[in-house]
C-alpha positions in Angstrom: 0.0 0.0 0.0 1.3 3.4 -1.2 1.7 6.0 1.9 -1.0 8.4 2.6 0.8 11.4 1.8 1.7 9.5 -1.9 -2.0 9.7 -2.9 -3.1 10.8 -6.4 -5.0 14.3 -6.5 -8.3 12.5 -7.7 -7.8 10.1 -4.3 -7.2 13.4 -2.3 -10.0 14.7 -2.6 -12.1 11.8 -1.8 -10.0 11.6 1.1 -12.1 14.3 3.5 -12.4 14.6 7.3 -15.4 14.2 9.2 -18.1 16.9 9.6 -17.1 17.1 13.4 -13.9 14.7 14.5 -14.2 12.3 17.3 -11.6 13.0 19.7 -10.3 11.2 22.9 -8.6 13.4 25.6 -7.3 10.7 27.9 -5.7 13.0 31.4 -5.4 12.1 34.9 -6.1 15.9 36.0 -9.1 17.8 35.1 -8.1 21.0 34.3 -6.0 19.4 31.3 -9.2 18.2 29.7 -10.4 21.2 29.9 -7.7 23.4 28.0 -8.0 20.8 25.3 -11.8 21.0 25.3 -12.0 24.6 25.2 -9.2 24.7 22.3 -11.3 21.3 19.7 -15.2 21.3 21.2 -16.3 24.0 18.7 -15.9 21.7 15.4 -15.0 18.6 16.7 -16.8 15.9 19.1 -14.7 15.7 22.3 -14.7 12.4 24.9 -12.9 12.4 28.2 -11.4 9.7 30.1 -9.4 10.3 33.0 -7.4 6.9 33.0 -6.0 4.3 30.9 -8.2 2.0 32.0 -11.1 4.5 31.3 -9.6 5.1 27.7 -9.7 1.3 26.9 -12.9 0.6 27.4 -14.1 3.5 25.9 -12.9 2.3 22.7 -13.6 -1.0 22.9 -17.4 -0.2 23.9 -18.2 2.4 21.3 -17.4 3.8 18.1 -13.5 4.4 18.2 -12.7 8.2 18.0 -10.8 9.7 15.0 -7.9 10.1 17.3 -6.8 10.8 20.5 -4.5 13.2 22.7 -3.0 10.8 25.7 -1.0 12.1 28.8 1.7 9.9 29.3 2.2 10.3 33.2 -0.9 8.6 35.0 -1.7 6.8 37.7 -2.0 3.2 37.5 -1.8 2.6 33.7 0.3 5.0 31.9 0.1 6.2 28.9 2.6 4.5 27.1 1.7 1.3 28.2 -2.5 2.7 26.7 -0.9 3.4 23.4 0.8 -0.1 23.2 -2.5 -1.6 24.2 -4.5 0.3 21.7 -1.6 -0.7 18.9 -2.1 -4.6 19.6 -5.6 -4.8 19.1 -6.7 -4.7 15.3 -9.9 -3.2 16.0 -8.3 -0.1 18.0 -4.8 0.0 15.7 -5.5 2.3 13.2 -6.3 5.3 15.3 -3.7 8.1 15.7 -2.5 9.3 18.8 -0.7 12.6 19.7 1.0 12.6 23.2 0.5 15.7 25.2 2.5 15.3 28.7 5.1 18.0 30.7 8.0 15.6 29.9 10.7 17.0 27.8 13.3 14.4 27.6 13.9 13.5 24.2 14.1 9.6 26.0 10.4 9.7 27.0 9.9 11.1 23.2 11.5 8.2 21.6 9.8 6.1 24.2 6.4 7.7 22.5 6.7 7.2 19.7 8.3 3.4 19.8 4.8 2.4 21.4 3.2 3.8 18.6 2.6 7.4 18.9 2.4 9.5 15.9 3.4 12.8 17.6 4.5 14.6 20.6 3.1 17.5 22.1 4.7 19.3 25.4 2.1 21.1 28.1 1.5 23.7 28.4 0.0 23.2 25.1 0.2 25.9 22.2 -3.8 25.9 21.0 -2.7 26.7 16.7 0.3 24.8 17.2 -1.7 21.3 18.4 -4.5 21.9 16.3 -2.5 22.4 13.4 -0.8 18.8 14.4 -4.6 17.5 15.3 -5.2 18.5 12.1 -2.5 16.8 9.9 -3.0 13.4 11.6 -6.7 13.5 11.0 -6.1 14.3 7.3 -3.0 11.4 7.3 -6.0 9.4 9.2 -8.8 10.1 6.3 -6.5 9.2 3.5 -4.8 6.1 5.2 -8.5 4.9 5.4 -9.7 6.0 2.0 -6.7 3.5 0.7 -7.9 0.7 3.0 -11.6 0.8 1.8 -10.8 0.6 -1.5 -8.5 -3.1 -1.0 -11.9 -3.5 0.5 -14.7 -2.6 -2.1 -16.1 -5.2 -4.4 -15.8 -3.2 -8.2 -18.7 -4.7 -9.5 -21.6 -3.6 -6.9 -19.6 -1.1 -4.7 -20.3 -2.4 -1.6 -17.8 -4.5 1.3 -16.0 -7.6 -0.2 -16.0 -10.8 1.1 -12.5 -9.9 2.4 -13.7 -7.2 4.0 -16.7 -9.3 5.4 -14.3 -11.9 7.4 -12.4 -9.1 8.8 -15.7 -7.7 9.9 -16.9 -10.3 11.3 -14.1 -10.7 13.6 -14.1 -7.7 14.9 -18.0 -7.4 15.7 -17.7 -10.7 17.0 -15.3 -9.5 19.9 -16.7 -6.3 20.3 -20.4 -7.9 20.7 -18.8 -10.2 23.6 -17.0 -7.9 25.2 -20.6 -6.0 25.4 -22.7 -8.6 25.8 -25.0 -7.6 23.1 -26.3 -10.0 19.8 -25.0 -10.1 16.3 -27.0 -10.3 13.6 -26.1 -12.3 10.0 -28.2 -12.0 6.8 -27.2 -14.2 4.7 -29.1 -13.4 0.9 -29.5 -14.6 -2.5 -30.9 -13.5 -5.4 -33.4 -16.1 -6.5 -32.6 -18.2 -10.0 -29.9 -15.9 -10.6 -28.0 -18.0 -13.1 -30.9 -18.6 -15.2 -31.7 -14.5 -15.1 -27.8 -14.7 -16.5 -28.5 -17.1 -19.1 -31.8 -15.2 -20.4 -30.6 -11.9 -20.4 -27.2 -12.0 -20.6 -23.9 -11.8 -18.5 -23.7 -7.7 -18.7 -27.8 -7.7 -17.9 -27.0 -9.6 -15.0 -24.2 -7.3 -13.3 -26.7 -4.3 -13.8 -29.2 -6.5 -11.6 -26.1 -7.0 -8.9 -25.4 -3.5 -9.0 -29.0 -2.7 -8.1 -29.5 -5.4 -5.8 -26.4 -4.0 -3.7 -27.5 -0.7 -3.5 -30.7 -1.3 -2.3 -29.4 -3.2 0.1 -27.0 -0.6 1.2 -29.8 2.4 1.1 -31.5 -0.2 3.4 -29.0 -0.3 6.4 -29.3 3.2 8.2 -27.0 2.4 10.9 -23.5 3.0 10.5 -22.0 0.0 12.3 -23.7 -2.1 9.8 -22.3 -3.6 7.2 -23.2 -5.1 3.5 -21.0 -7.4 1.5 -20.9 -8.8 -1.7 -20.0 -12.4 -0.5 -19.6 -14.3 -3.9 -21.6 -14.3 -7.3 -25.4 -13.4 -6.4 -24.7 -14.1 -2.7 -24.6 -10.8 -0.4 -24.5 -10.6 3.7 -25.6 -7.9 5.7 -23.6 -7.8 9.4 -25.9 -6.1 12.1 -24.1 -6.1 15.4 -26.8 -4.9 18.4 -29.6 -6.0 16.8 -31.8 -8.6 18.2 -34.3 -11.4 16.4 -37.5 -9.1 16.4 -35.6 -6.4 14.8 -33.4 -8.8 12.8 -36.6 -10.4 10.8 -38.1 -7.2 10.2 -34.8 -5.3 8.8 -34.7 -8.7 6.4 -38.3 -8.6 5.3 -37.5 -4.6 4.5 -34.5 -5.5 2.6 -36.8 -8.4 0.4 -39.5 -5.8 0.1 -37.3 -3.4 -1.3 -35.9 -5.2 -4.2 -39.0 -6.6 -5.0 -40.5 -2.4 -5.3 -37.1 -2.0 -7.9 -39.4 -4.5 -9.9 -36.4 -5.4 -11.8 -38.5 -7.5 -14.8 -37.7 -11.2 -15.7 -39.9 -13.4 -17.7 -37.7 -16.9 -17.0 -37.9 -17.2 -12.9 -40.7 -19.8 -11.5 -40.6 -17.6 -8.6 -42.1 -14.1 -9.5 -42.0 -12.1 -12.4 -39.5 -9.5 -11.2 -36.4 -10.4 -9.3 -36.5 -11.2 -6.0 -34.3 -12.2 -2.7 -34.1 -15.3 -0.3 -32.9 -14.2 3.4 -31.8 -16.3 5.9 -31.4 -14.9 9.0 -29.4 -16.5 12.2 -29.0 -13.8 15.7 -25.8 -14.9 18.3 -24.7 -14.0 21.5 -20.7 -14.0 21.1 -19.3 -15.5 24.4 -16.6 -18.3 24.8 -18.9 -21.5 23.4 -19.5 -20.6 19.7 -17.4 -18.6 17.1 -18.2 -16.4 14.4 -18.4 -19.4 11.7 -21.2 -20.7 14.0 -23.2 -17.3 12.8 -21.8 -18.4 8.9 -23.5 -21.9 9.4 -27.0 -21.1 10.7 -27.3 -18.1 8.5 -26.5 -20.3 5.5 -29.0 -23.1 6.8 -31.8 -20.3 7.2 -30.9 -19.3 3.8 -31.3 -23.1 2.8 -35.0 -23.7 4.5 -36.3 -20.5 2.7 -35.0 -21.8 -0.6 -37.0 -25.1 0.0 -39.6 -23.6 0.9 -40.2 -21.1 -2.0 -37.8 -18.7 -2.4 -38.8 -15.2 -2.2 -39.1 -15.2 1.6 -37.1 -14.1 4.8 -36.4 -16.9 7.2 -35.0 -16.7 10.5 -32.8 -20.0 12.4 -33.3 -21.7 15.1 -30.6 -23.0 16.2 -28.8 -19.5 16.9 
């Protein structure tokens, strides 16, 4: 992967920061929060933790900030010892942090930024010179992640590969146990899809695809959630907090949908315009199952409402 800062113009551009950047402002004292508070909160979200321990499981819990601004000296936990945490978890890897701490030896600077640091900021802080810095690493940040999606976009339909999927997966997996909250797999396929191929042609059909996938993204408000292209006319749809009520129904929406594209086809047995099967399995992560337990009874649900018609949203019963 080319560096960030080695991105074509036409790449650059695509590359923008969020309306309001989350930022983490891990300090032991107070009054430190506050400076830094008073210099980002007017265009950027701020969060406050006021240990490393706090700072952990604020990233783990919710959706990880943009970046974050760590004090090195702390009680307990320090904050080298946060950074190297954050840096050996691949969910919690990626984000950028800036030191901020009243250390000056050019030791504890190295030390920084050997656990992982991207820069180093002494207190008292300058306000234009660390958001200038905030700034840079939150535009590295946007481009580093604009070149990641793309390894991870399927060029046919536009959406999530299946690459992208099993990393996915993974991640919501331990995230969902750690929080003790359901994950939700949709496993779909478009109905008869190879004889749709063979009656209108091979270019007819990846029009289909590409409409199939965008209804299905347009269909998935929430921004943890996640559809993927996960081979020929198969897509999956990963919904982490979402329980079986709200699972079925987000599936029978999704069917619905791409039925109302009435997409014509005069060959299917099924219906007269193309349509979805959905099979839908909802897990508790914890230390008896594993992700490819979700795969299985998603793909058996998927199974059953082939049998049993096609056209039709069906939920397992084994997860």
């Amino acid at each position: 992967m080319m560096p960030a800062y080695n991105l074509p113009p036409e790449f650059r551009a695509l590359a923008t920061l969020p309306e309001r950047p989350r930022l983490l402002v891990v300090d032991d004292q107070p009054i430190n929060i506050q400076t830094l508070y008073q210099i980002f909160h007017a265009d950027h979200e701020i969060f406050m933790a006021t240990s490393g321990d706090q700072a952990l499981a604020f990233c783990r819990d919710n959706i990880p900030p943009d970046l974050i601004l760590l004090d090195v000296v702390m009680p307990g936990m320090d904050g080298i010892e946060v950074c190297r945490r954050l840096k050996s978890d691949p969910a919690l890897a990626d984000i950028p942090v800036i030191f901020v701490t009243a250390r000056s030896d050019p030791a504890d600077e190295a030390g920084a930024l050997a656990a992982g640091g991207v820069d180093f900021i002494a207190k008292p802080v300058n306000p234009a010179v660390v958001r200038a810095r905030v700034k840079t690493h939150l535009t590295l940040k946007a481009q580093t992640d604009l070149l990641h999606s793309l390894v991870f976009i399927d060029g046919l339909t536009g959406v999530a590969n299946r690459r992208r999927f099993d990393e996915a997966l993974q991640i919501e997996w331990r995230r969902c146990r750690r929080s003790n909250t359901p994950l939700t797999l949709l496993m779909i396929d478009i109905d008869h899809f190879k004889r749709y191929n063979d009656y209108y042609g091979h270019q007819t059909g990846d029009a289909c695809l590409q409409k199939v996938a965008a209804s299905l993204r347009a269909g998935l408000k929430r921004a943890q959630d996640l559809v993927a292209r996960y081979g020929g006319e198969e897509f999956v749809c990963l919904m982490p907090e979402c329980d079986h009520p709200a699972s079925q129904n987000k599936a029978e929406e999704l069917r619905a949908a791409v039925v109302a594209l009435g997409i014509p086809r005069a060959d299917s047995p099924t219906a007269n315009c193309v349509t979805l099967s959905i099979g839908v399995a909802v897990m508790q992560p914890n230390g008896e199952n594993a992700p490819e337990a979700l795969i299985a009874a998603a793909d058996a649900a998927l199974y059953e409402a082939k049998r049993n018609g096609r056209n039709r949203v069906t939920a397992s019963l084994s997860a």
